[in-house]
C-alpha positions as CSV (number, residue, x, y, z in Angstrom):
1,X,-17.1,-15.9,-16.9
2,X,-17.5,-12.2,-15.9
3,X,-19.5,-11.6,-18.7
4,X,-22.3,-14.2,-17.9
5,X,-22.6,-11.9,-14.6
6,X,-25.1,-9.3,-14.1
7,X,-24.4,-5.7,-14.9
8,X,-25.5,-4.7,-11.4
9,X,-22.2,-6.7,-10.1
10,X,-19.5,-4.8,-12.3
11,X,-21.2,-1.3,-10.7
12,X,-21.1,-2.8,-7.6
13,X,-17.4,-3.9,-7.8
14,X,-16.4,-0.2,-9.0
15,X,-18.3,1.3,-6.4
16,X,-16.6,-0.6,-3.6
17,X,-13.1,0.3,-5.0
18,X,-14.1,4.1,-5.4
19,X,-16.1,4.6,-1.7
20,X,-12.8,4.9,-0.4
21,X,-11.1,6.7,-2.9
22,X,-13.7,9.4,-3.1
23,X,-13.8,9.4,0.7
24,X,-10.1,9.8,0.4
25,X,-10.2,12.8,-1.9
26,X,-13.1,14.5,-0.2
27,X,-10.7,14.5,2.8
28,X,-7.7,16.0,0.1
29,X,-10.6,18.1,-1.1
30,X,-11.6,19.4,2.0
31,X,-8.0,20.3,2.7
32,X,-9.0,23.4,0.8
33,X,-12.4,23.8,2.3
34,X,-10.8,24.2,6.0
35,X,-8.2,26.6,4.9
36,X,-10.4,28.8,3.3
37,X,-13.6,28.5,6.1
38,X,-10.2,29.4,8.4
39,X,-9.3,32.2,6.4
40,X,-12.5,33.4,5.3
41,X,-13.0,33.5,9.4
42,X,-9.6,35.8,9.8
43,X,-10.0,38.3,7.3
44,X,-11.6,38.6,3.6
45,X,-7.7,39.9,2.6
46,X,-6.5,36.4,4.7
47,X,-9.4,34.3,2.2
48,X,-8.5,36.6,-1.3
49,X,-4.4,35.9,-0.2
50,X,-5.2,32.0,0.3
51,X,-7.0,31.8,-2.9
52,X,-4.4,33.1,-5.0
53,X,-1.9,31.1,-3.0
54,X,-4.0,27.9,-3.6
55,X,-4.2,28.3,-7.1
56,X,-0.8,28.7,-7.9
57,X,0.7,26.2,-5.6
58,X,-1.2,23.2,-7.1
59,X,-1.0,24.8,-10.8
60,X,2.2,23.2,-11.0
61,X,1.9,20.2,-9.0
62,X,-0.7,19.1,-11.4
63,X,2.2,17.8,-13.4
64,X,3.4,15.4,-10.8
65,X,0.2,14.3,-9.7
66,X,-0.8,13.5,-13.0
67,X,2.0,11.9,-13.9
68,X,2.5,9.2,-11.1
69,X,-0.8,8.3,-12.3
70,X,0.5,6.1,-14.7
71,X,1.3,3.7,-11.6
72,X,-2.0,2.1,-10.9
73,X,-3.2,1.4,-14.4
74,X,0.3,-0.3,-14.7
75,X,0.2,-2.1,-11.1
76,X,-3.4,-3.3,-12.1
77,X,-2.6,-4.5,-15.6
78,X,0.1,-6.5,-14.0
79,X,-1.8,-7.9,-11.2
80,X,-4.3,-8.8,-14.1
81,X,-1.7,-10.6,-16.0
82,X,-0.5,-12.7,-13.0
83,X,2.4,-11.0,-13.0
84,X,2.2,-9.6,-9.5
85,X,6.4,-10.0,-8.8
86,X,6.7,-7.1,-11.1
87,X,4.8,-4.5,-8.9
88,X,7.7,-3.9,-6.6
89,X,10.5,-3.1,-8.5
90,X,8.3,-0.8,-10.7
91,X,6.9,0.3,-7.4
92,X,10.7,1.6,-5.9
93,X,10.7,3.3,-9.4
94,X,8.4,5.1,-8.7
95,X,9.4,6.5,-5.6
96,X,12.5,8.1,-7.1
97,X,10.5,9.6,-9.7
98,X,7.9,11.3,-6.7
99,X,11.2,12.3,-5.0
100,X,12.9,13.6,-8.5
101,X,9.1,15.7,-8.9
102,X,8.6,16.5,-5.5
103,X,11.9,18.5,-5.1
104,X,11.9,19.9,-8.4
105,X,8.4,21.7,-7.7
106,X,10.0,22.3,-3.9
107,X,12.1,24.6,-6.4
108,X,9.4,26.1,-8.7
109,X,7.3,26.5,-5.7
110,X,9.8,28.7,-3.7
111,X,10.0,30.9,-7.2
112,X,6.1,31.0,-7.8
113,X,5.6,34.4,-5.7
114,X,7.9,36.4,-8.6
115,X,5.0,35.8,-11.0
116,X,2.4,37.6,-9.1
117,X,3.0,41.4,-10.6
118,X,3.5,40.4,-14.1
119,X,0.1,38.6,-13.6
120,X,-1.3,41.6,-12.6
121,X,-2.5,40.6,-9.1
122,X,-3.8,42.9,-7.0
123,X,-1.2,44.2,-4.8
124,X,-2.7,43.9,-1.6
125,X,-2.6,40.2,-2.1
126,X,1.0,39.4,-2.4
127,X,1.9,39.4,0.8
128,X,-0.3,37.1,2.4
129,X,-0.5,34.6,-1.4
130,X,3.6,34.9,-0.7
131,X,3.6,33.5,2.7
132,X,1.0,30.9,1.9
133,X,3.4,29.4,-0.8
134,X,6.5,29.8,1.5
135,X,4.5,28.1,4.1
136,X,3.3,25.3,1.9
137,X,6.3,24.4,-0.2
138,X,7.9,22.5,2.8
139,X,5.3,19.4,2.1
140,X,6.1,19.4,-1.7
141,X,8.6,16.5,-1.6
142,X,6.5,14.9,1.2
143,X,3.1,15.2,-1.4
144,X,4.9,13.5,-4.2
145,X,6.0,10.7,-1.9
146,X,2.5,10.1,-0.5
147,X,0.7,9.7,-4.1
148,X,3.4,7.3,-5.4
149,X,2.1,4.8,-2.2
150,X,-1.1,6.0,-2.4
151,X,-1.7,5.3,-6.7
152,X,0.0,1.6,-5.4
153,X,-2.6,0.6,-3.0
154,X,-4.8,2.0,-5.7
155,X,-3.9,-0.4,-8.8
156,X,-3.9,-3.4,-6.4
157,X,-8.2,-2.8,-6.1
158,X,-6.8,-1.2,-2.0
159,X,-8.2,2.1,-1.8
160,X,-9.1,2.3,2.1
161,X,-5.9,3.5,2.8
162,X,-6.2,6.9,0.7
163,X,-9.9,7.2,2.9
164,X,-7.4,6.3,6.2
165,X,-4.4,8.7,5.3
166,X,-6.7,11.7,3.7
167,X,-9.1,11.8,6.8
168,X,-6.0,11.2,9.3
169,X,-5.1,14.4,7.7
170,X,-7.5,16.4,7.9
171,X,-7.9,15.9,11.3
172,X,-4.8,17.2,12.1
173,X,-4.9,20.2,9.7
174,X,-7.7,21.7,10.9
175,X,-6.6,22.5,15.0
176,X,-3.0,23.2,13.0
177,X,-4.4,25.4,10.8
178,X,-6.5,26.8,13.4
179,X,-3.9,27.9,16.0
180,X,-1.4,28.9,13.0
181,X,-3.8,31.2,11.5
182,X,-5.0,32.5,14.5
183,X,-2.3,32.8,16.7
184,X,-3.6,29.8,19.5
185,X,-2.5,27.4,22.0
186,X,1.4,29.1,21.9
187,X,1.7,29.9,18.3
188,X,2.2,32.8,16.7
189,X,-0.5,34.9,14.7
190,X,0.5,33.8,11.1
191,X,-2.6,34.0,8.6
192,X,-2.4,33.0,5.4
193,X,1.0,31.8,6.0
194,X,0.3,29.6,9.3
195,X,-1.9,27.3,7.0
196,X,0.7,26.9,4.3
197,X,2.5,26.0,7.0
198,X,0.2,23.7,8.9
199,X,-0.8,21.8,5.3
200,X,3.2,21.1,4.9
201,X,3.5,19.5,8.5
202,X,-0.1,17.6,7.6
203,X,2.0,16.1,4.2
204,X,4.9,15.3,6.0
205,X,2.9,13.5,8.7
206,X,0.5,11.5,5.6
207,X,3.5,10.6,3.9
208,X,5.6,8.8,7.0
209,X,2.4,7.2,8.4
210,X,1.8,5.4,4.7
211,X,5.5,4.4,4.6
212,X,5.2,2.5,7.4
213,X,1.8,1.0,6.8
214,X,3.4,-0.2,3.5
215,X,6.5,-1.3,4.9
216,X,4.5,-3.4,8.0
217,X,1.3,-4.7,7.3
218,X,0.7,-8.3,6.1
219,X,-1.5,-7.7,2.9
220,X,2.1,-6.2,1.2
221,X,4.7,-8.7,2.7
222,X,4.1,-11.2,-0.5
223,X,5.0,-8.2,-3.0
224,X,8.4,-7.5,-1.2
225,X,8.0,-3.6,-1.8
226,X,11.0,-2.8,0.6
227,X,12.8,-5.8,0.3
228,X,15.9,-4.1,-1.4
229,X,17.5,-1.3,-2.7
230,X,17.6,-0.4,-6.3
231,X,18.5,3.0,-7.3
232,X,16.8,4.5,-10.6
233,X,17.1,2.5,-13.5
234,X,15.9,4.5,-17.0
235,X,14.3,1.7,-18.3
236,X,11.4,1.3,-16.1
237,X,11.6,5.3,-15.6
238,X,10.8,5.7,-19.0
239,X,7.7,3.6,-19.0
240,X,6.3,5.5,-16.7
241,X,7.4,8.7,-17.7
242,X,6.1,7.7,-21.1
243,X,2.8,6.9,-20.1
244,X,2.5,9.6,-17.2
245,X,3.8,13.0,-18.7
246,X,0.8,13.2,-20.6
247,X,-1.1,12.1,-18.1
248,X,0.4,14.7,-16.2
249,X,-0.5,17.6,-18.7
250,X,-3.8,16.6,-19.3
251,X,-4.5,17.3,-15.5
252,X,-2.7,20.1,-15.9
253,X,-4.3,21.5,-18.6
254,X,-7.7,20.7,-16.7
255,X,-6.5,22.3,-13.7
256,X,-5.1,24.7,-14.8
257,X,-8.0,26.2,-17.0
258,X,-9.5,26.7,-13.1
259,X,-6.7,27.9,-11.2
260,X,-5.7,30.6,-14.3
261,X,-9.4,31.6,-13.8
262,X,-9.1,32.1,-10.4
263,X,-5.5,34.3,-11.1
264,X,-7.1,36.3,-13.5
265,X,-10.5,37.1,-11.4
266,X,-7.7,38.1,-8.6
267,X,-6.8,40.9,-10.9
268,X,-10.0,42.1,-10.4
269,X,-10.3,42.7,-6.6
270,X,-10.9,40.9,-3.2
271,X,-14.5,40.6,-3.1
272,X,-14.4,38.8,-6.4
273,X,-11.1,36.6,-5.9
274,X,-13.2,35.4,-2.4
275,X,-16.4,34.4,-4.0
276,X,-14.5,32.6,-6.7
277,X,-12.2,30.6,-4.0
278,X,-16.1,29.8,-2.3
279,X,-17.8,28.5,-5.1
280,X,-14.7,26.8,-6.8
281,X,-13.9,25.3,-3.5
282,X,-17.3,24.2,-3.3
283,X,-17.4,22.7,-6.8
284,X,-14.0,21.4,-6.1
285,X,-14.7,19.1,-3.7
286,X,-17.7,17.7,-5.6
287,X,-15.5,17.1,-7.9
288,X,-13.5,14.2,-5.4
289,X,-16.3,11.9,-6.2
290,X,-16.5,11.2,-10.0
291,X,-12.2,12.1,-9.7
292,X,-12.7,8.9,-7.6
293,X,-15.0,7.0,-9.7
294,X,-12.7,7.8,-12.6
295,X,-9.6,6.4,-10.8
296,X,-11.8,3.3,-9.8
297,X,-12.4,3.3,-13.4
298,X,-9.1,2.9,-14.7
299,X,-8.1,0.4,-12.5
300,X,-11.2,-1.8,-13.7
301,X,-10.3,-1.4,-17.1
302,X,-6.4,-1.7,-16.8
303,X,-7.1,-4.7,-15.0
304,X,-9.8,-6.3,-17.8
305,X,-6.9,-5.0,-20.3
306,X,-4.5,-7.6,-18.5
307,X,-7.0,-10.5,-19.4
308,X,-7.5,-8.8,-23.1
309,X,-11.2,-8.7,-22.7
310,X,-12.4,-6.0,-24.5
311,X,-16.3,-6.9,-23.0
312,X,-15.5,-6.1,-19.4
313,X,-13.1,-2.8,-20.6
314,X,-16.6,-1.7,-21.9
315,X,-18.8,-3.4,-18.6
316,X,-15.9,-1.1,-16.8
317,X,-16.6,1.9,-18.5
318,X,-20.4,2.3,-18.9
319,X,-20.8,1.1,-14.7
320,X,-18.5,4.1,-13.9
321,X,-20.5,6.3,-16.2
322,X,-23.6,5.4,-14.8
323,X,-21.9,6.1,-11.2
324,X,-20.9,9.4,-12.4
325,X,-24.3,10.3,-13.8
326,X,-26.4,9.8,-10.4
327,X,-23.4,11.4,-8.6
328,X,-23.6,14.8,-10.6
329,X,-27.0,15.0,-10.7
330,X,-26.9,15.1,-6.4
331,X,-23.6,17.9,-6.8
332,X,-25.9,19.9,-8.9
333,X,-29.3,19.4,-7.4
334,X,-27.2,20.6,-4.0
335,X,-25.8,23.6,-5.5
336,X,-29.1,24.9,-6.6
337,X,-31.1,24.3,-4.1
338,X,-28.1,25.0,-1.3
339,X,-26.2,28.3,-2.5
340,X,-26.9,30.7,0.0
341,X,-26.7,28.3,3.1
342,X,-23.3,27.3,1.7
343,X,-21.6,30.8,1.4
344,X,-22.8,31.7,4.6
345,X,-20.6,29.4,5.9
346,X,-17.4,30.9,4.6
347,X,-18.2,34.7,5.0
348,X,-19.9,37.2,6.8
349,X,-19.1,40.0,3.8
350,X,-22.4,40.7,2.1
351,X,-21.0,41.2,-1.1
352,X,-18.9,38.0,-1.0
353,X,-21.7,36.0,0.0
354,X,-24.1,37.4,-2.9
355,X,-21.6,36.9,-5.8
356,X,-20.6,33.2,-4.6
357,X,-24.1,32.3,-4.1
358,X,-24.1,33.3,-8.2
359,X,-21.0,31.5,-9.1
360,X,-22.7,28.4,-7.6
361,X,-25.3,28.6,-9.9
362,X,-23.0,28.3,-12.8
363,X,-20.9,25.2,-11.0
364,X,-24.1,23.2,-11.3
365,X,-25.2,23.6,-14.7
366,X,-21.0,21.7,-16.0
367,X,-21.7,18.6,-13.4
368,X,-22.5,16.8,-16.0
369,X,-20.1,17.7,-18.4
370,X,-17.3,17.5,-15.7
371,X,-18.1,14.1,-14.6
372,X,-18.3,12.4,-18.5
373,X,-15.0,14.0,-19.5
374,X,-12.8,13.6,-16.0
375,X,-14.9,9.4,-16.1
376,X,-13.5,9.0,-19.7
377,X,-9.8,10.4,-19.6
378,X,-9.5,7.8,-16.5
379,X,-11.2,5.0,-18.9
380,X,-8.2,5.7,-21.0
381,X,-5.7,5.7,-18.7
382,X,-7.1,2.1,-17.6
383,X,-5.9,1.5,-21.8
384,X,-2.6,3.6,-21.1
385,X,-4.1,5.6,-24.2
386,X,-2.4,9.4,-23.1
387,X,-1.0,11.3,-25.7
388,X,-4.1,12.0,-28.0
389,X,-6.3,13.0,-25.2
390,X,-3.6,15.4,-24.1
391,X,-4.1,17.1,-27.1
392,X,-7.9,17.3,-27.0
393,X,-7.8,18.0,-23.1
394,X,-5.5,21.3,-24.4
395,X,-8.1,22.2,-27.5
396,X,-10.7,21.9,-25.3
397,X,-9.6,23.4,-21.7
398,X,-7.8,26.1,-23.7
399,X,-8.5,26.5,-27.1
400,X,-12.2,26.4,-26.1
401,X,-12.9,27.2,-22.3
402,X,-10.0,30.0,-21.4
403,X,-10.2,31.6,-24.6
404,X,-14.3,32.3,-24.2
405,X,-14.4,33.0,-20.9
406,X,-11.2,35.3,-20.9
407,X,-13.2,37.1,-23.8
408,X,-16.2,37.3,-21.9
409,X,-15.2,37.7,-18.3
410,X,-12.5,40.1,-19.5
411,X,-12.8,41.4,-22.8
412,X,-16.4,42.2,-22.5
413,X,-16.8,43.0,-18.7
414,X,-18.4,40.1,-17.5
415,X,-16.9,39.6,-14.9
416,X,-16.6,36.3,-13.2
417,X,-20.0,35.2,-14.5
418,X,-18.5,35.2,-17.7
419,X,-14.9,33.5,-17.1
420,X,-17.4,30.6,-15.8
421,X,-19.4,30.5,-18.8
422,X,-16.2,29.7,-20.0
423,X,-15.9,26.7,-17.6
424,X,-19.1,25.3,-18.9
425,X,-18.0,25.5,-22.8
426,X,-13.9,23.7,-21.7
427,X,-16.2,21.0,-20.2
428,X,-18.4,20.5,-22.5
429,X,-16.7,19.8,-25.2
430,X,-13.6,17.6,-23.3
431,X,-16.5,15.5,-22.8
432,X,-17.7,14.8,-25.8
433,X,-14.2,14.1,-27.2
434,X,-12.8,12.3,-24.7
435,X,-15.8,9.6,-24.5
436,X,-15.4,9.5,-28.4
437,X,-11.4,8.9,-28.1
438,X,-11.9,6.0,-25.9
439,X,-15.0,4.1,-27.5
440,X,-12.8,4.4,-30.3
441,X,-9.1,3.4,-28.7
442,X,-10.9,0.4,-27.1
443,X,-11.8,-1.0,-30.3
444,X,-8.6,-0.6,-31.6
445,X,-6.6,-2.0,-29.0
446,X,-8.2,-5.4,-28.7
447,X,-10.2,-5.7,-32.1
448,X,-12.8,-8.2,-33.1
């Protein structure tokens, strides 16, 4: 039957689903964008310090963000299947595996700030990066929480609470942040610490508000989600862990290929480390729309997986490509046309300004290739096909895209220019892979 519809329809369903998830992240996304407008407002020292902070506080809470996404391709291949009493015990699972991650990183967190001199960060930075991450580490447990609930609502086809929750956030982070930073309204002068410390409250606060939005309203009651208590069972923690670890690396190796670039252009000075942290934090939050587009994406294919039609896995995949296509192509079109306007709202520093404006330039030209390889890993998390295009993500993130530009931006004195021409190359050729790996794994998995 959902064949004989239009194609239109199929872009229209995955476009409703992903408004509010890309609303959602934009809010995450922007997360970054007020600290660093707040920072880059105190002091360029209070912007390089945040940078450095940022990067290595979400390098390793990729891992648990990308693996709790192996909830909603599960919870929408279920709910596909008819099978909808399943969701809540596999749901509770998953709570004690965010808990599990989230104190585990509270851990690696608090250790992050020893790393900083054998990375060969400027000196003048650690203090500031240090209290950012001491600051921010608070939230950790809170975070993990939050994105179990969050990927739920998700693999049901209920993404307007992640638009809700993210933009409830925001709006608390940035007078928090504010008055932290700054020293305002009774608080003490904190800087880069005060946001760290204003983003853990602003976790804390996401995370009970979705709790009891899960626990109350009447759209869950049916599932039963708190119903009873059930403490871990392995079983249905290795499922997921089995289909979210390398979930969780690929993200990480993703991630990480940006957030190592922005450690290692912190070795090369504050004006550099704050026009990378501009332009990345401007092409990270493009980046929230096809992220949400891809997440859509997987839920529209897990659930056409549950009624083994390999027609609308396809339908599913090419109407979130097409999305990500006309998405991109308004990313890039802004950053060309908008570089200078954009920087000037972060900084006052002439030399900042000038070099991000550049760096901008270069965040346009992998749109395209960003958008094709982040729309087709979440294609194949919608197949729960991980492991393989872990290993690609790490050829092609690594083997290609650190490995160039650490030749060029380093090795030959580029400069950042050079560690983004790096970028561009990682991108590139996760795309072409990872489309390949999944017109290839859908085939396979329903044949014929």
């Amino acid at each position: 039957m959902s064949q004989r519809k239009p194609f239109s329809h199929e872009i229209s369903r995955t476009a409703k689903l992903a408004a509010p998830l890309v609303a959602g992240h934009m809010a995450t996304g922007m997360v970054g964008l007020v600290d660093s407008l707040i920072a880059g407002r105190h002091s360029t020292a209070t912007l390089a310090s945040v940078s450095v902070g940022s990067a290595m506080f979400w390098l390793p809470m990729l891992i648990p963000l990308g693996t709790l996404m192996a909830l909603p391709p599960k919870v929408s291949e279920l709910d596909g299947a008819g099978r909808a009493g399943h969701i809540a015990p596999l749901f509770r699972q998953a709570l004690w595996l965010a808990l599990g991650l989230g104190l585990l990183m509270w851990l690696l967190v608090t250790l992050l700030p020893l790393a900083m001199a054998p990375f060969g960060i400027t000196e003048s930075i650690h203090p500031g990066a240090t209290a950012f991450l001491h600051g921010i580490r608070w939230g950790v447990p809170a975070l993990t929480v939050y994105l179990a609930m969050r990927y739920l609502c998700d693999g049901l086809h209920f993404s307007l609470p992640t638009m809700v929750f993210g933009i409830g956030g925001l709006l608390v982070l940035a007078p928090l942040g504010y008055a932290m930073a700054f020293g305002r309204w009774g608080f003490a002068e904190l800087g880069a610490g005060g946001l760290g410390l204003a983003s853990a409250l602003m976790f804390w606060l996401q995370m009970l508000a979705f709790a009891l939005y899960l626990a109350f309203a009447k759209r869950f009651a049916p599932l039963g989600l708190f119903a009873r208590f059930e403490w871990p069972r392995w079983v249905l923690q290795r499922e997921l862990l089995k289909t979210g670890l390398p979930i969780g690396v690929t993200v990480a190796m993703e991630g990480s290929l940006f957030i190592v670039t922005a450690l290692l252009i912190g070795r090369l000075g504050e004006v550099p480390a704050a026009a990378h942290q501009i332009a990345i934090n401007i092409s990270s939050l493009c980046f929230m729309i096809p992220f949400g587009i891809a997440e859509a994406t997987t839920v529209r294919v897990g659930n056409a997986l549950g009624r083994q039609s390999r027609a609308d896995i396809y339908r599913a995949a090419f109407a979130g490509l097409v999305l990500v296509l006309l998405t991109q192509l308004f990313s890039g079109t802004l950053m060309v046309l908008g570089n200078q306007a954009i920087t000037a709202l972060y900084t006052r520093d002439a030399a900042v300004a000038a070099l991000a404006a550049s760096l901008l330039l270069y965040a346009a030209v992998f749109q395209f290739p960003d958008g094709i390889q982040v729309l087709s890993n979440g294609a194949l998390r919608g197949l729960q096909d991980t492991r393989v295009p872990m290993f690609l993500a790490a050829f092609a993130y690594w083997g290609i895209g650190m490995s160039l530009g650490a030749t060029l931006g380093l090795g030959l004195g580029w400069g950042p220019p050079g560690m983004w021409l790096g970028l561009i190359a990682g991108l590139g050729v996760a795309a072409t892979l990872l489309a390949w790996r999944f017109a290839w794994s859908a085939r396979r998995i329903l044949p014929g």
